[in-house]
matplotlib code that plots the C-alpha trace (Angstrom):
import matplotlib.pyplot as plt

x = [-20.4, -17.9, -15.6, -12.3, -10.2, -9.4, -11.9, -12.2, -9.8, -7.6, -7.3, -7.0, -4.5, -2.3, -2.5, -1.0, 1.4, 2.2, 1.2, -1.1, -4.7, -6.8, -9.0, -9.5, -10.4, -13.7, -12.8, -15.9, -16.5, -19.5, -21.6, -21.9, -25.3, -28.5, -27.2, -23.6, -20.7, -19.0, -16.6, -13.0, -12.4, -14.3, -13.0, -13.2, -12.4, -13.1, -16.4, -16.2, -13.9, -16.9, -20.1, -20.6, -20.4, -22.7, -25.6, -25.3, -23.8, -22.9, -19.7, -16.7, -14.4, -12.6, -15.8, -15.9, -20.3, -20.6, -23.7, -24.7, -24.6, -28.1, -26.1, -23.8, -25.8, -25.1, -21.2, -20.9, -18.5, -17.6, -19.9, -18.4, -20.0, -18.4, -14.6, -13.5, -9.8, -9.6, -6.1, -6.2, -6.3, -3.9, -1.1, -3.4, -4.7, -4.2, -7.2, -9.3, -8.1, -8.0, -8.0, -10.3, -9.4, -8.2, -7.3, -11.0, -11.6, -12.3, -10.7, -11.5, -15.2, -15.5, -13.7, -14.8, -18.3, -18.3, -16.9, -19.2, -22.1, -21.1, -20.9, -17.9, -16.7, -13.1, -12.6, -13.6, -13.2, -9.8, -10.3, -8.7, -8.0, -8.9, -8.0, -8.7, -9.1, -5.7, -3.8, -4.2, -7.9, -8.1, -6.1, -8.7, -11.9, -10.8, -9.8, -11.3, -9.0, -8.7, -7.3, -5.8, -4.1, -2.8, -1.5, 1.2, 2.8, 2.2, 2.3, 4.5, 5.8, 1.9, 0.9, 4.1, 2.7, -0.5, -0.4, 2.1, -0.2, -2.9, -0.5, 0.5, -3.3, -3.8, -0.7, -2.3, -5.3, -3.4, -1.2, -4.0, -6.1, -3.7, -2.8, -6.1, -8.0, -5.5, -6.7, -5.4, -4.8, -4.0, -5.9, -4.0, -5.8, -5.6, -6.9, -4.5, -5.2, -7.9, -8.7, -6.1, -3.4, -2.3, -3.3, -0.2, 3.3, 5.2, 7.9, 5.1, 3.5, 7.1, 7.9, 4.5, 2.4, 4.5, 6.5, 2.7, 1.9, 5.0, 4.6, 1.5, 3.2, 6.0, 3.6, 2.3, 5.7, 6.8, 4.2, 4.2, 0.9, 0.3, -0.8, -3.0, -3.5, -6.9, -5.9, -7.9, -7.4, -4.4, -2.0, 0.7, 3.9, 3.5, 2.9, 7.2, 7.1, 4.2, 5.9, 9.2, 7.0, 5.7, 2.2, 1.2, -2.4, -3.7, -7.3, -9.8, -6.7, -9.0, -8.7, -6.8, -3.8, -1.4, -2.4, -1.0, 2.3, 1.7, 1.4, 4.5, 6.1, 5.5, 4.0, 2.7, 4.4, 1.5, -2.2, -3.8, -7.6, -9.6, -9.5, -13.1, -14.7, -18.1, -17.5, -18.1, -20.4, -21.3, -22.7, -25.5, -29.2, -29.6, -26.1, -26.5, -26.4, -24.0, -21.9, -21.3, -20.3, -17.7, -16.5, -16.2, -14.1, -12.2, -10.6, -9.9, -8.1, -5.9, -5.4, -5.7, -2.7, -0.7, -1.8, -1.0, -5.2, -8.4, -11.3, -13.3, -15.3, -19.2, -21.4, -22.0, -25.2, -27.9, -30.3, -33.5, -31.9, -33.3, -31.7, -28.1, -28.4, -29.3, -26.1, -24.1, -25.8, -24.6, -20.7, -20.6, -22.4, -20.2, -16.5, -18.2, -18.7, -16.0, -13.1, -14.2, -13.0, -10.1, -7.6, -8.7, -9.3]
y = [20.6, 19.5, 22.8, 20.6, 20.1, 15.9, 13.1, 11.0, 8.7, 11.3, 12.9, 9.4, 7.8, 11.3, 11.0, 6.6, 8.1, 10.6, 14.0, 16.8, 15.8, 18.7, 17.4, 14.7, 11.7, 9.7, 6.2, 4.2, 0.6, 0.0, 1.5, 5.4, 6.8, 7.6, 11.4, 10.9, 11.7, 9.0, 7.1, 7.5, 3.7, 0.5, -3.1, -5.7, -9.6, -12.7, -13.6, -17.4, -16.2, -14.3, -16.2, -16.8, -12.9, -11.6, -14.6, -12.7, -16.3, -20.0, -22.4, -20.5, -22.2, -23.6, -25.0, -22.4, -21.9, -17.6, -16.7, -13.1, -10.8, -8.8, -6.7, -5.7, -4.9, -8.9, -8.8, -12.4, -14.1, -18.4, -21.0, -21.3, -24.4, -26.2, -25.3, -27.6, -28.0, -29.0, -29.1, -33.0, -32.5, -29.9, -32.5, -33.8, -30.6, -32.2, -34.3, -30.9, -28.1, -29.0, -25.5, -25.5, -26.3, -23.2, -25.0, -24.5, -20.8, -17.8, -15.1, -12.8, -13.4, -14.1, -10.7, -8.2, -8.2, -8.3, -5.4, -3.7, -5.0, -3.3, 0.1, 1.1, 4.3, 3.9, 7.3, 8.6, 5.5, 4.0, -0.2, -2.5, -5.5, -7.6, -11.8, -12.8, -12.0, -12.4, -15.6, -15.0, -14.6, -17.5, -20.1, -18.8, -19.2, -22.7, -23.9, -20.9, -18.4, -21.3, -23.4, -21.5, -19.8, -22.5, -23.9, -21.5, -23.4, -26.9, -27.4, -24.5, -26.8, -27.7, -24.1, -22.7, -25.5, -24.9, -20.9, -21.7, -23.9, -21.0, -18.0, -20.3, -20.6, -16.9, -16.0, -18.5, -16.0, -12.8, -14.2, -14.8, -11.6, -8.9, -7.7, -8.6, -6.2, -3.7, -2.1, 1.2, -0.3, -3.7, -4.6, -6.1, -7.7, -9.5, -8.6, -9.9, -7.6, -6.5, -2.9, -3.5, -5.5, -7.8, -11.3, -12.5, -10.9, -8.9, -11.6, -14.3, -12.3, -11.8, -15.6, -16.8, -14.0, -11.2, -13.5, -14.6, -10.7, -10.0, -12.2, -10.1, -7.4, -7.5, -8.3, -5.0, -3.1, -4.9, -3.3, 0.5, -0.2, 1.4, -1.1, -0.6, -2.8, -3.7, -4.6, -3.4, -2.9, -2.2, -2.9, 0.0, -2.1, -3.8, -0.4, -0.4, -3.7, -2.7, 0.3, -1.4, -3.7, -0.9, -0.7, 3.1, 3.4, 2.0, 1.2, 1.3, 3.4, 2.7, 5.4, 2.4, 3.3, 6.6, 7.9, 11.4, 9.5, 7.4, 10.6, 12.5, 8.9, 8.0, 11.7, 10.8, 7.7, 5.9, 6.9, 7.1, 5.8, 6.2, 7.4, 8.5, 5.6, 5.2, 5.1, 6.6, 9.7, 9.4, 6.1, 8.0, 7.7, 11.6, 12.5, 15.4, 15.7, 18.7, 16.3, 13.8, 16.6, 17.9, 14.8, 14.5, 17.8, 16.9, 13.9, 16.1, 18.9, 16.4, 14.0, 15.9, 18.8, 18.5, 15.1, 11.6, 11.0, 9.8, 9.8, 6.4, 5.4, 5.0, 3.0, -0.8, -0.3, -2.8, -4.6, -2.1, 0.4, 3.6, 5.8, 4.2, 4.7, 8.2, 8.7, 7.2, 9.6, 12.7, 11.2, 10.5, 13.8, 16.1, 14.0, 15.3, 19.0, 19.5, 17.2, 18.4, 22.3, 21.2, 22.1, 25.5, 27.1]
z = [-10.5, -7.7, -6.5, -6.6, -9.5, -9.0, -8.9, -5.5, -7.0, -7.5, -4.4, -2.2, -4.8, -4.2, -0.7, -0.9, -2.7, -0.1, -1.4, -0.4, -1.4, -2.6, 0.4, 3.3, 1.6, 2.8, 3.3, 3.5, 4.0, 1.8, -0.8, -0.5, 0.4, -2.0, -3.7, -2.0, -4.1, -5.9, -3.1, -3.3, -3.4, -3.9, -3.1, -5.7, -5.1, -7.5, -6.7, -6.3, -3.3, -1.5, -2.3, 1.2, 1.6, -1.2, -0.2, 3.3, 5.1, 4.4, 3.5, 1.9, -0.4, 2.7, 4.1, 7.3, 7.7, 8.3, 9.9, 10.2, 13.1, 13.7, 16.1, 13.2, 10.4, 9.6, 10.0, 9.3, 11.8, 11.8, 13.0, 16.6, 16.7, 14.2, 13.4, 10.8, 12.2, 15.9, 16.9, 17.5, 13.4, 13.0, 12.2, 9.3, 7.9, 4.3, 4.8, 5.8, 4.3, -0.1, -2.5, -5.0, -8.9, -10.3, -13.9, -15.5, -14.5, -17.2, -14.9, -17.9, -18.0, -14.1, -12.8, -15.4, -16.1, -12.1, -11.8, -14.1, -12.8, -9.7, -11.0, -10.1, -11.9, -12.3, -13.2, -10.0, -7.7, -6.9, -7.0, -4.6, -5.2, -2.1, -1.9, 1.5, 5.4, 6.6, 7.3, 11.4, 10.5, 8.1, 10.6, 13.5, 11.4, 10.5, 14.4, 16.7, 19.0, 21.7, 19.6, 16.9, 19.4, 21.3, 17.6, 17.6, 20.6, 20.1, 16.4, 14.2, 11.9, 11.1, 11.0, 8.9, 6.3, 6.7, 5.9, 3.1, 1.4, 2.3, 0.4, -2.4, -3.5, -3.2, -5.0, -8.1, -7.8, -7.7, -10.7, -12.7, -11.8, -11.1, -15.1, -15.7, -13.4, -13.1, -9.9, -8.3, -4.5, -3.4, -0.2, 2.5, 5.1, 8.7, 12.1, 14.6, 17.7, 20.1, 21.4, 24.0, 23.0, 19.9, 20.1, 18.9, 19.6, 17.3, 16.9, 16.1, 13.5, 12.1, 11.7, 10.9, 9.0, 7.6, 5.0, 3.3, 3.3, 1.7, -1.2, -2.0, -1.4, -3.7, -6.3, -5.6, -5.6, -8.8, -10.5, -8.7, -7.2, -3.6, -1.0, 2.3, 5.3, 7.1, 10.9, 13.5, 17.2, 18.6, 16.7, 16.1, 17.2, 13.5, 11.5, 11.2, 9.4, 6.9, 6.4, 5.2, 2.8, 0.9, 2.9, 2.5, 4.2, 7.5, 8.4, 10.6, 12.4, 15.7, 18.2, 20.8, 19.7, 19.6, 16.5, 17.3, 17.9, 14.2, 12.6, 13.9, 13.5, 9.5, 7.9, 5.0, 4.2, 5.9, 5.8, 8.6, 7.9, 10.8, 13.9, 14.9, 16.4, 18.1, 21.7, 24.9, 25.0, 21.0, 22.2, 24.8, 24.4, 24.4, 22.7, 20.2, 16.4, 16.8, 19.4, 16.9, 14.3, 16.8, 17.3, 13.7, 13.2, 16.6, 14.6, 11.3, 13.0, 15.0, 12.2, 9.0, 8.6, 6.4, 4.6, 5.1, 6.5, 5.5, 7.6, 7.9, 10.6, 11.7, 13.9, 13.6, 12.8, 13.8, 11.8, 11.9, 14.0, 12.4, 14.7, 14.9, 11.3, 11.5, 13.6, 11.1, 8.0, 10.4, 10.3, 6.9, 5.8, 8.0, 6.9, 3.5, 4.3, 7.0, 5.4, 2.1, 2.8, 5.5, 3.2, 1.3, 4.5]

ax = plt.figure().add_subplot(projection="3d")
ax.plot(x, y, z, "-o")
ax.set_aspect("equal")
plt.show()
């Protein structure tokens, strides 16, 4: 019998809304372990959207190849080799880049037996509704950083048409699926910075990216719903404009920014979700279980008081890589036990 009064579900969904969770929530980026306890959230999107991602690799609807990653547990990143939009092209993206037919699609009997052949318990685990990568991330798997980058410069007018065609289909999907699914969380999504700096300034993310975010977004506020944001890296000089669109919970929250700063900044109108992340001495051949349990609590007791945090985080574990997976069963297992009495102490 658990010792705390709400379900998982309960206890994140109180802390999006910014109150006190009985507990610190365990944010976790894929199924929970054999005999863990039932995750606090679980991220659902239309499965003809992520084919390529459940057959571990191929062509997505867009026509971007994904190939796996050994040295990420088969993190599946674009086909380097064959971007589909060179910017020579970028003017005549029509002839490249055509959405799929949305007319003939059962969203009823596509969405919901998915989501029970998942298992997802939806009276103990809060479901997000996810769409897509990001915009930035979409634009770059399509042309590459090079030349998705350069993009920016030499052809906005084709890029501003480009991710407006891009939110227009989405928002079609979100339409149809939204009332239908009903989730607890809509998922955000789009990694536009490095551990060091942004790739794209503030002012360029405002003009091209932050108005196809938004149209989620109100979707989201129309209906009450609370809204998170998956950016990694470093990329705290946008938290104010998520923050104004109704996003209420960050992640991966890497350690590359001020999080102490965030926290004292926002309270608990933002999330933090994060903060631990494997580097440095937790990296060492001969670093100890009991390190990587400190280094657990270490981000709890800075992070934790008085709300407004989740704890997420783990090594990218290897394909075969016993031990790095051993590591990441010590994280997980003292989130669990530390985060779990944080606040009845």
């Amino acid at each position: 019998m658990s010792k705390h009064k709400l379900t998982p579900r309960e206890n994140y969904l109180t802390a999006l809304r910014g109150g006190m969770p009985e507990w610190v929530p365990h944010y976790t980026y894929g199924p929970p372990a054999q005999g863990a306890p039932p995750p606090a959230s679980a991220m659902f999107e239309p499965p003809f959207l992520a084919s390529h991602r459940m057959n571990g690799g191929g062509r997505d609807i867009w026509g971007v190849n994904y190939l796996p990653t050994e040295s990420t547990g088969a993190a599946l990143i674009p086909d380097s080799r064959e971007f589909i939009l060179p910017i020579e092209k970028l003017p005549h993206w029509r002839d490249i880049i055509k959405a799929p037919d949305l007319s003939g699609i059962d969203w009823e009997r596509m969405c919901l037996p998915d989501i029970e052949k998942q298992g997802i318990d939806r009276t103990q685990t809060a479901l997000f509704l996810s769409l897509h990568v990001g915009y930035f991330q979409l634009l770059m798997s399509f042309m590459g950083f090079a030349d998705g980058l350069l993009a920016f410069y030499e052809e906005p007018d084709a890029v501003h048409e480009l991710l407006e065609y891009l939110s227009e289909f989405y928002m079609q999907i979100a339409d149809a699926t939204l009332d239908l699914v009903k989730p607890d969380i809509l998922m955000l999504a789009d990694d536009t910075a490095a551990w060091h700096s942004p790739f794209i300034s503030d002012d360029m993310y405002r003009e091209f990216i932050l108005p196809h975010h938004e149209k989620y977004a109100k979707r989201g506020r129309e209906r009450g719903l609370p809204m998170t944001m998956h950016n990694c890296g470093k990329c705290e000089s946008l938290l104010d404009m998520l923050v104004e669109m109704g996003v209420s919970g960050w992640d991966p929250a890497q350690s590359c920014n001020d999080l102490a700063a965030i926290k004292r900044k926002f309270g608990n109108k933002l999330v933090i979700t994060g903060g631990w992340d494997a580097r440095g001495r937790l990296l060492e051949p001969d670093v100890t279980d009991e390190e990587i349990r400190q280094s657990v609590r270490d981000v709890i007791d800075a992070l934790a008081p008085n709300g407004g945090y989740a704890f997420a985080g783990g090594y990218l574990v290897p394909t075969g890589d016993d031990e790095a997976a051993r590591r990441n069963a010590l994280v997980n297992d003292e989130a669990e036990r530390y985060g779990g009495d944080f606040y009845s102490k």
